[in-house]
N, C-alpha and C positions, 0 to 999 in steps of 0.2 A: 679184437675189440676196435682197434684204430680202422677196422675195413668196414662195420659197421655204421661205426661214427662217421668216417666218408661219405657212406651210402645216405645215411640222414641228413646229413648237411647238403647232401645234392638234392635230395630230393626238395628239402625246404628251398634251396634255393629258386629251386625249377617250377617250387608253387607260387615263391614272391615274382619269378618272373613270368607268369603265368598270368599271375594277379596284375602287375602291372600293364599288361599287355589289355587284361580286361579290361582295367580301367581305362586307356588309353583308347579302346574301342569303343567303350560305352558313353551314348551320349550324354552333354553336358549340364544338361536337365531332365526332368522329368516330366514329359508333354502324352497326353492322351487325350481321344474324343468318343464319344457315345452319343449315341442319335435313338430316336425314338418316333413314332407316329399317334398322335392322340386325335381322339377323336369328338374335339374341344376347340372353341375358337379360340385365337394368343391371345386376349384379352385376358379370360379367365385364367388359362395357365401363367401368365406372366405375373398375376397377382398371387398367385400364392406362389414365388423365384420371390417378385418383389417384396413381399412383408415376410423379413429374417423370424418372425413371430410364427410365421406359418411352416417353417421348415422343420418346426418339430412333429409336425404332421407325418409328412412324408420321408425326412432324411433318415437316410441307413445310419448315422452314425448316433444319432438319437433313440434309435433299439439300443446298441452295445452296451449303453452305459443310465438307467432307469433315473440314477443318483446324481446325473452330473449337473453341474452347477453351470445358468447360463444367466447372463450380468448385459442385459439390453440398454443403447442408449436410450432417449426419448423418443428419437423420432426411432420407427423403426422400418420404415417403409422408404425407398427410392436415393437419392443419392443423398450420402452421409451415415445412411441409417447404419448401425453396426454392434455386433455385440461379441462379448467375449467369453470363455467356454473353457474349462476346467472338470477334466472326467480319467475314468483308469486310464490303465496304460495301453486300452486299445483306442480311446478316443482323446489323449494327450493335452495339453492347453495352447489356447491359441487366443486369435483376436479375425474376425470376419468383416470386410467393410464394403458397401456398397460405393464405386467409385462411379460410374455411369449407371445411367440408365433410360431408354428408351422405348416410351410406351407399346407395348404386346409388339416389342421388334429386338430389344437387346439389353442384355443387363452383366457388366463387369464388376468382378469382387474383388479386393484386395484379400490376400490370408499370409498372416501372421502366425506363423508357429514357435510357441517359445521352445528355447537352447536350438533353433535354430536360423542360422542368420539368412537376411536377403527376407524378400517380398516376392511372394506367387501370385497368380494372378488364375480367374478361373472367370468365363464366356461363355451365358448363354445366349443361344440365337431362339430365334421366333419365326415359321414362317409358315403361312397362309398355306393348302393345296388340296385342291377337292375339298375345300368345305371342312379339311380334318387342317390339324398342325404339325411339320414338323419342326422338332426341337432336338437341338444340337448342345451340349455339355459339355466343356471343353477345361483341361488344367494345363495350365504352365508353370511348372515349378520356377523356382530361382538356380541363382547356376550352382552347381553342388561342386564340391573345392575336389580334387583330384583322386586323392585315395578312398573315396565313397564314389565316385560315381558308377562303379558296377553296382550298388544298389539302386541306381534308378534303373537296371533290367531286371534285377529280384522284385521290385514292389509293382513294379507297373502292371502285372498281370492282377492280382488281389486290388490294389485299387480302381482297376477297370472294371470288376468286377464291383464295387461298393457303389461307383458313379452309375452303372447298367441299372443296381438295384436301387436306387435315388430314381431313376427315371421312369422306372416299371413300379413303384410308388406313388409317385406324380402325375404318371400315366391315371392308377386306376383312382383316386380322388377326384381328378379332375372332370375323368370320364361318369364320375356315379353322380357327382354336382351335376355338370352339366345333364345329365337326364334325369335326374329325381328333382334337380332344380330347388334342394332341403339347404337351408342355412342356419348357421343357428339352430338348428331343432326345427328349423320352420320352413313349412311347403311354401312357396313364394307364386302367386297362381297371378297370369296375365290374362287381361281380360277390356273388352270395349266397356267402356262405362256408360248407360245414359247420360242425359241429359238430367242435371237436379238441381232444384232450388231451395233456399234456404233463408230464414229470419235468424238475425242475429245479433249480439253483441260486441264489438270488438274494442279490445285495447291492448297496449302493452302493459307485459306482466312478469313480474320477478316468475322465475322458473319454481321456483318454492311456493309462491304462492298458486299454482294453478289449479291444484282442486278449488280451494279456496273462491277463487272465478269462476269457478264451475258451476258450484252449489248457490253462490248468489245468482245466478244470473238462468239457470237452468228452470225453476218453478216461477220466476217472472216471464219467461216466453210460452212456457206451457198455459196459465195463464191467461196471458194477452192474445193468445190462439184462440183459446175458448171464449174469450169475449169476442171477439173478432169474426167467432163463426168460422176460423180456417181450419180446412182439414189437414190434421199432418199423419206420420205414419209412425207416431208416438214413439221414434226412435232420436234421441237427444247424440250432438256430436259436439268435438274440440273440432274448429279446423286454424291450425299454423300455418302462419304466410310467410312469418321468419324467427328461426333459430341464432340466436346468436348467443352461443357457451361462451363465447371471451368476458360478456359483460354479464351473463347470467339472466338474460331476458328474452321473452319470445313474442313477437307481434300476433294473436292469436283470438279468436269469438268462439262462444260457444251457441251452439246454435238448433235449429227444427228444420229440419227436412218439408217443404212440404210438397203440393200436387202441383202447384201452378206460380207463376211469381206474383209475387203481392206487395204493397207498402201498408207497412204497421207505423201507428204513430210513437216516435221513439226508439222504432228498431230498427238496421238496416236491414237489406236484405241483398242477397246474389244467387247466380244462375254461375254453374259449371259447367262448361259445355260440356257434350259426348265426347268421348276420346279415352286413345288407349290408358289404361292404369296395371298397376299390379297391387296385389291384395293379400296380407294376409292376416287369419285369422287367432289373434291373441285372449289366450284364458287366464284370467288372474287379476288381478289389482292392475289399473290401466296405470295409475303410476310408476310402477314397474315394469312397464313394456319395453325397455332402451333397447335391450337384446332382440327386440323383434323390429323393428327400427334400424338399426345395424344390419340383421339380417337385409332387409330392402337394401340399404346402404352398396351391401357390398357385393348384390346381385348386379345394380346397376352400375358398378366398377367393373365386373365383370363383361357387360354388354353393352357397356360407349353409352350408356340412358344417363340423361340427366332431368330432376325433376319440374315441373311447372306446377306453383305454391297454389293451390295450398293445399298441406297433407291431410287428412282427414282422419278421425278417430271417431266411429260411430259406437253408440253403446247399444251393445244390440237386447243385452239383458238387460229384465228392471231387477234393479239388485232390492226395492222392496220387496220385490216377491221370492228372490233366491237371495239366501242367505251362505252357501258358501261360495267366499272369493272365489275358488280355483271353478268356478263352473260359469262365471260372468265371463262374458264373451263380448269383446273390443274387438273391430274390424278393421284395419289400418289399410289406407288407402292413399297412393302415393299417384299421382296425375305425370303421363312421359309428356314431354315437351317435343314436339316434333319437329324433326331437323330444317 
């Protein structure tokens, strides 16, 4: 029995000295990288890295777990943004923070794992070539205390495999956006705009009140049209010059399209020059368009466009004549500003 117990006790020893030895080899973090090629300019792929909102899109660890609980700050986009994240025991609790960031070129996250000490760090890069992007994903664990660190050689292969499949995620959204060009639900269409002119109304207006503007001011230019002899294309529009959500007001006329420019006595009027626009086309109550709005919004985040005012919302339906909302058709039409 005593030769037995010998033979165990060596053996165990020869596994703790075994173990120790592994640990002593094994490095003292946990550091891996995965790379990919999309077929997407970094603008757009960096925006959905940059809005932590958007990672429930594409992130692998966002499958594991359908239930988990995720607790965003306010901002959620670019440096500071950060949220924290409580799920099973394959997606554990943590805290995620944007620490840089650098537009469609690099974005650093802090991560927080709790019952675990120290701060990791994780680096994606952005870079231009042929017209396509590559992107590179990078982890840097914190230094792992001594008798664990042969587990940063057991998990490194399964978590290189979770960040592959983050990328080949990210990959195909990115890639379907950018050619179907649908946001929000919505075909985003570019296009040269004529030349259009317009009679109008304008003032500043509580954002609650703007139908309200609407409905007064829309059968007094129609109206003044038809005294006036002017031909219009009996298509009534909102056009906004400026938005401003902080104070709840928008600088904005509503207005008549018409053939040629003209002055009406009482009304102003303007000329939009020709130039690029993008356009799309919204069915339903025009005061509930935000989400098709946003959509533009976050096309031209995606592609460096910034707008020249003013937006335009043409009513393409007479809603006297059709009577269900979901079939009135609002045209939104956002003017690029050219570099």
């Amino acid at each position: 029995m005593n030769k037995f117990l010998k033979i165990f006790i060596f053996i165990l020893l020869a596994l703790a000295a075994l173990y120790v030895v592994a640990c002593f080899l094994a490095p003292k973090k946990l550091q891996l990288e995965v790379e990919e090629t999309i077929d997407a300019q970094p603008n757009l792929i960096y925006n959905l890295v940059n809005d932590l909102k958007k990672w429930e899109e594409w992130s692998p660890w966002a499958k594991l777990d359908s239930n988990a609980l995720y607790t965003y700050t306010k901002r959620t986009e670019g440096v500071g943004a950060s949220f924290t994240w409580k799920g099973n025991s394959e997606v554990g609790e943590g805290t995620q923070t944007i620490k840089e960031s650098v537009l469609a070129e690099k974005i650093k996250l802090a991560l927080e794992f709790n019952g675990v000490d120290g701060i990791s760090n994780s680096t994606w890069k952005f870079k231009e070539e042929n017209g396509k992007t590559k992107v590179s994903w990078d982890y840097d664990g914190s230094d792992t205390a001594f008798p664990f660190r042969i587990f940063n050689l057991l998990m490194k292969s399964g978590l290189k495999k979770s960040y592959q499949k983050g990328l080949t995620g990210l990959k195909s959204i990115s890639e379907k956006r950018a050619k179907e060009k649908i946001y929000n639900g919505y075909e985003i269409k570019e296009m040269i705009m004529p030349e259009k002119h317009f009679i109008f109304n304008r003032q500043e207006v509580k954002m609650e009140n703007i139908q309200q503007f609407y409905n007064r001011n829309v059968g007094v230019l129609f109206a003044k049209a038809a005294a006036a002899n002017i031909e219009t294309d009996g298509i009534s529009s909102n056009l906004f010059f400026k938005w401003d959500e902080e104070n709840g007001v928008t600088d904005m006329a509503t207005g008549l399209s018409v053939r040629e420019p003209i002055d009406i006595k009482d009304m102003s009027s303007l000329t939009v020059s020709e130039g690029r626009a993008l356009q799309v086309d919204y069915y339903g109550d025009s005061s509930k368009s935000s989400e098709a709005h946003y959509a533009i919004d976050e096309y031209m985040k995606d592609y460096g466009l910034l707008n020249d005012p003013p937006i335009i919302e043409e009513n393409v339906t007479d809603v006297t004549q059709e009577k269900d909302p979901n079939k009135w058709l609002t045209r939104i039409t956002y003017y690029i500003a050219s570099n």
